[in-house]
C-alpha positions in Angstrom: -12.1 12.9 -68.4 -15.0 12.7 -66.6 -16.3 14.6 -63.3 -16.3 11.5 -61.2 -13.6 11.7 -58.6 -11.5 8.8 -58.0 -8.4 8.0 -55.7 -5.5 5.6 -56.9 -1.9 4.7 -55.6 0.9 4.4 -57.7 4.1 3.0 -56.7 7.2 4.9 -57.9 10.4 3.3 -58.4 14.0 4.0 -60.3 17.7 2.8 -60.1 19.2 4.9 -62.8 20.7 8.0 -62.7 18.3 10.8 -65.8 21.1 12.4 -67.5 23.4 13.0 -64.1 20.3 13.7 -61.5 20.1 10.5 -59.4 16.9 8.5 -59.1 15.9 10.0 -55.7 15.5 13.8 -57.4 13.7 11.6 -60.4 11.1 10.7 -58.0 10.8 14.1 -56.5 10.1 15.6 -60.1 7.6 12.7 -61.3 6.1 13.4 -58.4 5.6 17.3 -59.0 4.6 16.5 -62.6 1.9 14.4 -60.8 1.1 17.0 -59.1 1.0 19.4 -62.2 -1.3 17.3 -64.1 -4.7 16.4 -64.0 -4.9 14.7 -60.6 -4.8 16.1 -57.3 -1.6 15.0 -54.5 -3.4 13.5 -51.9 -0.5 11.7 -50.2 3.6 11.1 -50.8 5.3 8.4 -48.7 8.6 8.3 -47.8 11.5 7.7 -50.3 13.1 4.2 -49.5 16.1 2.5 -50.8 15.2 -1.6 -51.9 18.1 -4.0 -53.3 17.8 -4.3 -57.3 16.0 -7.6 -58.2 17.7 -10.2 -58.6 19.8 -9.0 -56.1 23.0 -8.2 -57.1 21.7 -7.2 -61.3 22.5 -3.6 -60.4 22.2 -0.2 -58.2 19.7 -0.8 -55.4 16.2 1.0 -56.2 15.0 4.4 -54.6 11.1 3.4 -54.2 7.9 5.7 -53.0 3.7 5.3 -53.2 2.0 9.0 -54.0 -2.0 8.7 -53.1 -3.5 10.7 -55.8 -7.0 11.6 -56.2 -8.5 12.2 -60.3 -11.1 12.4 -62.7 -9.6 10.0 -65.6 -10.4 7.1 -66.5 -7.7 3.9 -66.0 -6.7 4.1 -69.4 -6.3 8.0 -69.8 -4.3 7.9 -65.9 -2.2 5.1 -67.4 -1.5 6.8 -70.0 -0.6 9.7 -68.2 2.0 7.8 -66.1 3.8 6.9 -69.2 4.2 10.3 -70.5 5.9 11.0 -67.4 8.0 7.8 -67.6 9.0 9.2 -71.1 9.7 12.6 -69.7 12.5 10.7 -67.6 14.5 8.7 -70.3 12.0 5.4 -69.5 13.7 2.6 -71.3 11.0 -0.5 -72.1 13.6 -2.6 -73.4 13.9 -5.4 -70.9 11.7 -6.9 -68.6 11.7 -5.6 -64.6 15.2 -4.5 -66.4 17.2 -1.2 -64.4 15.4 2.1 -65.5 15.6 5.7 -64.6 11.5 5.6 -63.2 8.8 3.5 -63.1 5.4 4.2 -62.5 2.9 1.5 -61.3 -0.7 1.7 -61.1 -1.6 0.0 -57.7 -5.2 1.1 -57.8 -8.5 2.4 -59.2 -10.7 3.1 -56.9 -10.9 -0.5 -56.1 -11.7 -1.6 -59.8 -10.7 -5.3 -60.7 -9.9 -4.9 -64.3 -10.3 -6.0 -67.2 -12.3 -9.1 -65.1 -11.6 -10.7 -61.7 -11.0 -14.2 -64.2 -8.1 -12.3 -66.0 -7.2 -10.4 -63.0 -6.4 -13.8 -61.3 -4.7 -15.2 -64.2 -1.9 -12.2 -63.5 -2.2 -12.9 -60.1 -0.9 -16.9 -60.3 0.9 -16.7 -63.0 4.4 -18.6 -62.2 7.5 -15.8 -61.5 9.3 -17.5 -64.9 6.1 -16.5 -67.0 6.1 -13.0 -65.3 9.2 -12.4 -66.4 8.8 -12.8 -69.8 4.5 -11.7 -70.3 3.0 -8.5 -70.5 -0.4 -8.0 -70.4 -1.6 -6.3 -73.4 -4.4 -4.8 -71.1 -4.4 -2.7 -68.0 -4.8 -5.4 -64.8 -6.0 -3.7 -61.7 -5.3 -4.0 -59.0 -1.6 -4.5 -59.7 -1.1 -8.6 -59.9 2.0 -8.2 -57.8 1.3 -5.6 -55.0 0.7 -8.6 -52.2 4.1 -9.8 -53.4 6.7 -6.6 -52.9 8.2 -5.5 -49.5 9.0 -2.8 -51.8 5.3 -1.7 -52.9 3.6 -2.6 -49.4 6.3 -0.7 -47.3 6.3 2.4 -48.5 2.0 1.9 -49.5 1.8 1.1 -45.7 3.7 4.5 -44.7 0.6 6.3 -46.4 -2.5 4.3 -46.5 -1.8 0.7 -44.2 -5.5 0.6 -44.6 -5.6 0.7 -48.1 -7.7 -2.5 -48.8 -6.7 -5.1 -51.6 -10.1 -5.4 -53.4 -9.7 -8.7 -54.8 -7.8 -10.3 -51.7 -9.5 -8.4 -49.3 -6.5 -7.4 -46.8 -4.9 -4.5 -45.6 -1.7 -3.2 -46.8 -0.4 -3.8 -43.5 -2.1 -7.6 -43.6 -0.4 -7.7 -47.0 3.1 -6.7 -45.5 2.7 -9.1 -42.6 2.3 -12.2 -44.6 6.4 -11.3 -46.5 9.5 -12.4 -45.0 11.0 -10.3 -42.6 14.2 -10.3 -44.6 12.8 -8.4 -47.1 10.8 -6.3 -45.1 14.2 -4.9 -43.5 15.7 -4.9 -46.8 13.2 -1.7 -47.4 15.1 1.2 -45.9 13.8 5.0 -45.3 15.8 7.7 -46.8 14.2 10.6 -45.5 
């Protein structure tokens, strides 16, 4: 840890019921372990309901952004996301597979990691290679964010100025560009 203060977004997602709580009171305890931890709770958006992807592979998704603000370094905060994921029965078995929580770091403090040349490699890669890599590093921001209804909608109901540092957009620019279809398909709960 160091003493320099940084704020990050991570998206929050789960389809699975943890032992019989369903996945909207998994959220709500990620987030208070969050919260518990070595970062400070700077924002929580609402709690939305998404259709699984592909639609149709399983129980629609309950899906939130928390705004946190912390004094760890990407590594040590991803780190820290995972122990939470493990808290909750996470499951790494299958790729963008059905899982009880997932926790996705959105953003550093604006960082573009490891470089903006692999950062863009993540970025374009085709959906059938996404599918099937993983990055053996930490990519920041997340390759994907500009690409989910699911990320942007509930991002944009915290921090619509949140800007993309390598794209250089809004959240709510971001959310503009998707199809409406699966704008609407990202309903609030609460």
């Amino acid at each position: 840890m160091s003493d320099i203060r940084s704020y990050a977004y991570i998206a929050l997602g789960g389809n699975l019921n943890f032992r019989d709580v369903l996945p909207q009171a998994t959220l709500a305890s990620a987030i208070s372990e969050l919260a518990a931890g070595p970062s400070r709770l700077r924002g929580v958006s609402r709690f939305f309901r998404t259709p699984c992807f592909p639609a149709g592979a399983g129980p629609d998704y309950v899906n939130a952004v928390v705004h946190i603000e912390t004094t760890l370094s990407p590594d040590a905060l991803l780190q820290e996301l995972h122990r939470i994921e493990a808290s909750h029965a996470r499951q790494r078995e299958q790729r963008w597979g059905m899982r009880t929580l997932d926790l996705d770091l959105i953003d550093l403090g604006s960082n573009v990691l490891p470089d903006k040349e692999r950062y863009d490699r993540w970025r374009t890669l085709p959906l059938e290679a996404q599918m099937q890599e993983v990055p053996e590093q930490l990519i920041l921001p997340h390759p994907r964010v500009q690409d989910r209804a699911f990320v942007l909608v509930p991002l944009c109901d915290i921090a619509p100025d949140w800007c993309h540092p390598v794209l250089n957009k809004t959240a709510a620019e971001l959310l503009e560009t998707l199809p409406k279809a699966e704008i609407e398909a990202v309903i609030p709960i609460n």
